[in-house]
C-alpha positions in Angstrom: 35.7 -95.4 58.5 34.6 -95.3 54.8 31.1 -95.3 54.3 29.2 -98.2 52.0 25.6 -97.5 50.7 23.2 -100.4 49.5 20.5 -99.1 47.2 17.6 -101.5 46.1 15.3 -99.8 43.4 11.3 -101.5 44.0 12.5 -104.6 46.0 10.1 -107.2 45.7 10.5 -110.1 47.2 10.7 -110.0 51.4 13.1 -112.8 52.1 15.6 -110.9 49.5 15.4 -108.1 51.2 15.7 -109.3 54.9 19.1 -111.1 53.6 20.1 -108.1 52.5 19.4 -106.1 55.8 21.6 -108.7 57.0 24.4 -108.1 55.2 24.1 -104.6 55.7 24.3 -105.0 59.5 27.2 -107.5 59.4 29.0 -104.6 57.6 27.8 -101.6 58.8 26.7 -100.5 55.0 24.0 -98.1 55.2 20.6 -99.4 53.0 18.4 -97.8 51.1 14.8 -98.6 49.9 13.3 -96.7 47.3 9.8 -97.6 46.5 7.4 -98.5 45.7 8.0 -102.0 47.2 6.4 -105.0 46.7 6.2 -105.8 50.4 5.7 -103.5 53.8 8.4 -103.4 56.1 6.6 -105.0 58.8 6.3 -108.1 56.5 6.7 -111.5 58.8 9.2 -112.6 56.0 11.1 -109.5 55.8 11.6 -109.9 59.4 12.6 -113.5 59.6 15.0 -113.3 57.3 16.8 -110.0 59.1 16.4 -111.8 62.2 17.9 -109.8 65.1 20.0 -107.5 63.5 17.4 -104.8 62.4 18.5 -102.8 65.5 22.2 -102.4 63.7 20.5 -101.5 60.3 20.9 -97.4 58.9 18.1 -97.6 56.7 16.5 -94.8 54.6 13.1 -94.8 52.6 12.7 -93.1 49.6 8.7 -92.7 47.6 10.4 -93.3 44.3 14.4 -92.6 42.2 13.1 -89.3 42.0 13.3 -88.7 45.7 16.4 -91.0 46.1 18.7 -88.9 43.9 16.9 -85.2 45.0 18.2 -86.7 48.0 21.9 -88.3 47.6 24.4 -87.1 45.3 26.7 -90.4 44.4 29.1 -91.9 43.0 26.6 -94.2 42.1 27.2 -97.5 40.4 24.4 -99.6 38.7 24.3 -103.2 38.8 23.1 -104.8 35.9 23.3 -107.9 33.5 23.3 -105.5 31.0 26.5 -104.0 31.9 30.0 -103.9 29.4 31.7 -103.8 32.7 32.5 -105.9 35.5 32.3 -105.0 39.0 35.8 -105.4 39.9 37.0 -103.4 37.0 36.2 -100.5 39.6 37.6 -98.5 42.5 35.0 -97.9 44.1 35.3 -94.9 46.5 34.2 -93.9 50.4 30.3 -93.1 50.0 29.9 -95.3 46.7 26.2 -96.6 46.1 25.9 -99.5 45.0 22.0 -99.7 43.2 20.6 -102.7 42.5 17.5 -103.4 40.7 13.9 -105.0 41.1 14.4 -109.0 41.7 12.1 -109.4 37.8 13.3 -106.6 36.1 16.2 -104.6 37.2 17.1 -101.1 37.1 15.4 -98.9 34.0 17.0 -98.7 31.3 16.8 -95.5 30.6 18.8 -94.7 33.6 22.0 -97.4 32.8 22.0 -95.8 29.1 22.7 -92.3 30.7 25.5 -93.7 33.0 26.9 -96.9 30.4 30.3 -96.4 32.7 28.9 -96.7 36.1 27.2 -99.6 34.8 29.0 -103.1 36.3 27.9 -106.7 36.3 29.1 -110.2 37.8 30.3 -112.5 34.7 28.1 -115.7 34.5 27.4 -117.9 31.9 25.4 -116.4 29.0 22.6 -118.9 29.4 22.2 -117.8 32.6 19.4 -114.6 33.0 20.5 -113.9 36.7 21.7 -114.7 40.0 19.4 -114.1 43.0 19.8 -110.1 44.2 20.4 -111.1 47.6 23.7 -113.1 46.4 24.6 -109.9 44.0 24.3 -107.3 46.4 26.6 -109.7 48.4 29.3 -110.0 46.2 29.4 -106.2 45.1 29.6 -105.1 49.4 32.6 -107.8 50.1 34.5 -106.4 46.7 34.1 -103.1 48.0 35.0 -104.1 51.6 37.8 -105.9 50.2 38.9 -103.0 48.6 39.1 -101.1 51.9 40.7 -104.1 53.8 37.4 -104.8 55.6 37.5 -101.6 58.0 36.2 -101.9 61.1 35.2 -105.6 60.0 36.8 -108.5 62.4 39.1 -110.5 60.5 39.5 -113.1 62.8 37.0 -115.9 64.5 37.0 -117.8 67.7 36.1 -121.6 67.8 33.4 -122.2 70.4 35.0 -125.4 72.3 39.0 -125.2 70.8 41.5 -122.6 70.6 43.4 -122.2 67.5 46.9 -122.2 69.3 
């Protein structure tokens, strides 16, 4: 099964971060937190919003980017609003990273300006500054995923009280 990683650069905000736990479980994407953070993991909030589903999480903590890419070698793509590209201009390939930044300022940019083609954003109207991370880090996962024809994924629900036949 291809492998999906999730990277969030100095999360901030909890709630953010426990939706994006969840989509992570849902999808079997492997997470990443690199701090520092502007929460601790055993945050109520954090929690709440991951619900049950930490016990499907792969998560990995990192002290800073330093450690994260000492410790991971790529193909990394940056989500930013500062981006030429869109995100589904690319392929993105088994073991991508997808890095997303911190909820008020995003990834440095001294990092995107060494990698200006690894760089991808979601279009949006140009008085809009952003969309909320845990909606972005959404989109990027199901367009990969999509990619891939949702492996391992079920493609297929059950009503509770009718049957679809």
């Amino acid at each position: 099964m291809p492998q999906l990683n999730i990277v969030l650069v100095e999360p901030q905000i909890p709630q953010n971060t426990g939706n994006i736990a969840r989509t992570c479980a849902a999808t079997g994407a492997r997470l990443h937190l690199v701090g520092p953070m502007g929460f601790t993991v055993d945050d109520r909030k954090l929690k709440r919003a991951g619900l049950d589903y930490w016990h499907l999480l792969d998560i990995t903590y990192y002290e800073g980017l330093d450690d994260f890419f000492a410790r991971n070698s790529g193909p990394f793509y940056y989500f930013t609003t500062k981006a030429k590209n869109r995100y589904t201009d690319v392929v993105y390939p088994d073991g991508a990273y997808l890095v997303f930044g911190r909820e008020d300022a995003g990834l440095p940019e001294s990092l995107l300006v060494k990698n200006p083609a690894s760089c991808v954003r979601l279009p949006m109207r140009g008085e809009a500054r952003s969309l909320n991370l845990s909606n972005t880090v959404a989109v990027g996962v199901y367009e990969a995923l999509r990619q891939w024809d949702f492996p391992a994924l079920q493609n297929a629900g059950r009503l509770r009280e009718y049957d679809w036949d």
